[in-house]
C-alpha positions in Angstrom: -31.6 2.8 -0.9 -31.9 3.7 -4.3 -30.6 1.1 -7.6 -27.1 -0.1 -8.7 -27.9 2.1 -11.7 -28.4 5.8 -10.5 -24.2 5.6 -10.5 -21.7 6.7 -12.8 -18.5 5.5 -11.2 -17.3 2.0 -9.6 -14.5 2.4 -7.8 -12.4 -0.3 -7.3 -10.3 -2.5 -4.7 -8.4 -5.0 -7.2 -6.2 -7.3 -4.7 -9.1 -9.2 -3.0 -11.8 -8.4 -4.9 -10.6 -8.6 -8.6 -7.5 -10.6 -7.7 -7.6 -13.4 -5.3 -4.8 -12.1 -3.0 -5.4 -15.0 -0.1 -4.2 -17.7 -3.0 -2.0 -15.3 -4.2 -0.1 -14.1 -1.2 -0.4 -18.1 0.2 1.4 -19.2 -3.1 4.1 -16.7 -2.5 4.7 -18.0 0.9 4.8 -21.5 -0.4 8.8 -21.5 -1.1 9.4 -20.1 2.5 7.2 -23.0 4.0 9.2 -25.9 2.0 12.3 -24.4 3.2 11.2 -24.6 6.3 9.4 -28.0 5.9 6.5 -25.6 8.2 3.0 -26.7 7.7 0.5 -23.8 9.1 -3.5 -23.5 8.9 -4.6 -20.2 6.2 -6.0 -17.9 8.9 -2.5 -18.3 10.7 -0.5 -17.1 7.7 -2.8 -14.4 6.3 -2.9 -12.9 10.2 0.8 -13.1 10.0 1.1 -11.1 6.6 -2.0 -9.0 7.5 -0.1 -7.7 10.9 3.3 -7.0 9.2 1.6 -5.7 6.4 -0.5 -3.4 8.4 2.6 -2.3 10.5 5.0 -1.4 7.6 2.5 0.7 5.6 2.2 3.0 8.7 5.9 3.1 9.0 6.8 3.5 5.5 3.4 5.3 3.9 5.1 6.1 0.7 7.2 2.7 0.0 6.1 1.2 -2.8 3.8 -1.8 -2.2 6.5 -4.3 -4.2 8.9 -3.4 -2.1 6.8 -3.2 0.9 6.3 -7.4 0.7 9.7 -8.0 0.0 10.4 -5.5 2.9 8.5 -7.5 5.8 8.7 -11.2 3.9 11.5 -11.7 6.5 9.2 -10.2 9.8 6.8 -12.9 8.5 9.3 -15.4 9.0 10.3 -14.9 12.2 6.9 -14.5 13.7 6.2 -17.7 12.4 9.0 -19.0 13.8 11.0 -19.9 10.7 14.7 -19.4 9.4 15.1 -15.9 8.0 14.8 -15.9 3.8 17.2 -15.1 1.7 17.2 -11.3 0.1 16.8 -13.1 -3.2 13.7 -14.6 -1.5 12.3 -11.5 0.1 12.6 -9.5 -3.3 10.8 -13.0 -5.4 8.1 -12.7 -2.6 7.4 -9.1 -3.4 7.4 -9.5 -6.9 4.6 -12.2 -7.0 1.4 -9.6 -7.0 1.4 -9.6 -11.0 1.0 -13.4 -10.8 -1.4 -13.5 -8.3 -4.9 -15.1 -10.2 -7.9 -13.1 -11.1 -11.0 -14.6 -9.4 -12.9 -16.7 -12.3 -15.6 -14.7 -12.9 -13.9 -10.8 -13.0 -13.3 -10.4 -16.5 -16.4 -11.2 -17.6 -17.6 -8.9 -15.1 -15.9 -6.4 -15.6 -16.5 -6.4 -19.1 -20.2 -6.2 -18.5 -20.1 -3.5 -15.5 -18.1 -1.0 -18.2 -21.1 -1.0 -20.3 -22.6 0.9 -17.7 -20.2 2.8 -15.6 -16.4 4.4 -16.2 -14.0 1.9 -14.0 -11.9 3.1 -11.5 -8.6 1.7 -9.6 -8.1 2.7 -6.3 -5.8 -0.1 -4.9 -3.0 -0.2 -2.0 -0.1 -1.3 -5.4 2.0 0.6 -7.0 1.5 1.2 -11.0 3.9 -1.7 -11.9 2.5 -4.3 -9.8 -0.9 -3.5 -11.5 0.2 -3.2 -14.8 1.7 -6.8 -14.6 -1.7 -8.0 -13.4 -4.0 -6.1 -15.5 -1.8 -7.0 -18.6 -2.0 -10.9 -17.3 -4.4 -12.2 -14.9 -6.9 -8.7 -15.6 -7.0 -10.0 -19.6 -5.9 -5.7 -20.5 -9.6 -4.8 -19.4 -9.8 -1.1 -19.7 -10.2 0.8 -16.9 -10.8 4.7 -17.3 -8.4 5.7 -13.8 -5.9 3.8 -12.0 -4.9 5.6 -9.0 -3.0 3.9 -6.4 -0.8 3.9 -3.0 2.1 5.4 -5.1 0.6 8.0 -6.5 -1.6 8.8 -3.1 1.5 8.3 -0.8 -0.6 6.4 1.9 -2.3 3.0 1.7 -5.8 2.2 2.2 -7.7 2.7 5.1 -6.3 6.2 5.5 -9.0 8.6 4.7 -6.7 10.6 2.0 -7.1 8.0 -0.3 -10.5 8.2 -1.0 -10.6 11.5 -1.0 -7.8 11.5 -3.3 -10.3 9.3 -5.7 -13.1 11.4 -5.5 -11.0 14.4 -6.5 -9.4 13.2 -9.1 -13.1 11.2 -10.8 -14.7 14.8 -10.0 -11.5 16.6 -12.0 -11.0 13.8 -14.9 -14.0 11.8 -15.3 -16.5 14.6 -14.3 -18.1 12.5 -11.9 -19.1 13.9 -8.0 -19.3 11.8 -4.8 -22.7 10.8 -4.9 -22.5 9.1 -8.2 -19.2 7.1 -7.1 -19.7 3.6 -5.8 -17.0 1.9 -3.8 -16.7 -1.5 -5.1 -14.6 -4.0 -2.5 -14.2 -7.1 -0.6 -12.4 -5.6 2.4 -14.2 -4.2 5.0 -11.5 -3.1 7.2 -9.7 -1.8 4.1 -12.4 0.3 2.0 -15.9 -0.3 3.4 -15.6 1.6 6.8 -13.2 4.5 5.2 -15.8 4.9 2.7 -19.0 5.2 4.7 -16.8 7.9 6.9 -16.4 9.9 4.4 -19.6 9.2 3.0 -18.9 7.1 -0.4 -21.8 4.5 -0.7 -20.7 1.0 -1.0 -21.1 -2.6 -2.5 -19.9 -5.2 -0.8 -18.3 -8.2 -2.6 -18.2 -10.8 0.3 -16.1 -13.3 -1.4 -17.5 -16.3 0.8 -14.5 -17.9 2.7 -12.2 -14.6 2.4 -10.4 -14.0 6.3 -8.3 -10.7 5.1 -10.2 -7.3 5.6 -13.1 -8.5 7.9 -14.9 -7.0 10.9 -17.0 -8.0 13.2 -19.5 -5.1 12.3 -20.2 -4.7 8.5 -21.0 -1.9 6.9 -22.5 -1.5 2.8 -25.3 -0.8 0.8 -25.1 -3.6 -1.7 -23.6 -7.1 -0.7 -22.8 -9.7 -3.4 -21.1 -12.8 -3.1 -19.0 -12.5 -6.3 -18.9 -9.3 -8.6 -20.7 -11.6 -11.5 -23.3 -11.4 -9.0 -23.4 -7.5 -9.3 -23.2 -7.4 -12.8 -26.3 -9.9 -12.4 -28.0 -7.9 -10.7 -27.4 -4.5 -12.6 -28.7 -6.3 -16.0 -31.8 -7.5 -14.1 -32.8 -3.5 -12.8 -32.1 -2.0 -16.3 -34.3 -4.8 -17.9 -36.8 -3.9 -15.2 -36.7 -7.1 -13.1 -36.1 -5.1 -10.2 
């Protein structure tokens, strides 16, 4: 399988595996539920954002992922059988990703991983919505390439993102496919695109996560949390494994 430390590159999904999007997103929700004096279980809201979600980016590829939320935050409504928001709403609900909370232990992570490896981005946002969290909940951690759904013009699981990525850490960080490791929580979302195209992969399960998973998983490293990866890259350059 080869160690954690023959790569050069981590590539990144941020909103579920940097950023805990299900609190996030849930939060976001919260003013639409009061409204509504509506009560609903997680998994029934995340399916509900997850299947307008999924619908709208394949209508509207190139729509920027701010406006994307605000754009189905009323389809969310009425397939939960609730009172249709307000436009003010819809455009507060889209503007919630820079607020959204990084998980607790993804700064310090991160901060250890970049001793070792250049960062990358490669997240379904677009740069405003990621600038808001990396200057907030992200603490300004450096990353060395932020490439996301606005600049690509598709959103993640569509193959042309990742190759996208690999073009662009081959042409500016001088790094080639096998020395690129996909870092993510979703499997639906980056895991399965990645082994198509043949990007190896570490899996940050995120115990208790429902967005992003299959029935059949596919990685080469699993982790519970990415302090666990950072963990267990100290341990193989110190020789314990």
């Amino acid at each position: 399988m080869g160690k954690l430390s023959d790569f050069e590159v981590l590539s990144f999904d941020v909103y579920g595996t940097l950023i805990d999007w299900e609190t996030g997103i849930l939060t976001a929700l919260q003013p639409l539920l009061d409204a509504n004096h509506a009560e609903f279980t997680k998994q029934e809201l995340l399916n509900a954002v997850h299947e307008c979600e999924r619908t709208q980016q394949a209508k509207t590829p190139g729509l920027r992922y701010s406006k994307l939320l605000a754009s189905i935050h009323p389809g969310i409504a009425k397939k939960l059988g609730l009172a249709e928001p307000s436009p003010e709403d819809s455009i507060a609900f889209g503007a919630s990703v820079g607020a959204w909370p990084a998980f607790p232990d993804t700064v310090d992570a991160l901060k250890r991983l970049g001793k070792q490896y250049k960062l990358v981005v490669l997240s379904n946002v677009d740069h405003e919505s990621f600038d808001r969290s990396n200057s907030g909940p992200l603490q300004g951690v450096k990353f060395d390439l932020i490439l996301t759904a606005q600049d690509i013009g598709s959103y993640k699981p569509d193959l042309r993102n990742f190759t996208y990525m690999l073009k662009e850490v081959d042409e500016k960080l001088g790094v080639f496919k096998e020395k690129t490791l996909q870092t993510a929580q979703s499997q639906f979302h980056d895991h399965r695109p990645a082994r198509t195209i043949g990007i190896r992969s570490s899996w940050i399960v995120r115990p208790g996560a429902v967005m992003g998973n299959c029935s059949e998983t596919v990685y080469d490293w699993s982790f519970d949390a990415l302090g666990d990866m950072a963990d267990a890259l100290e341990a193989e350059l110190r020789g314990g494994l």
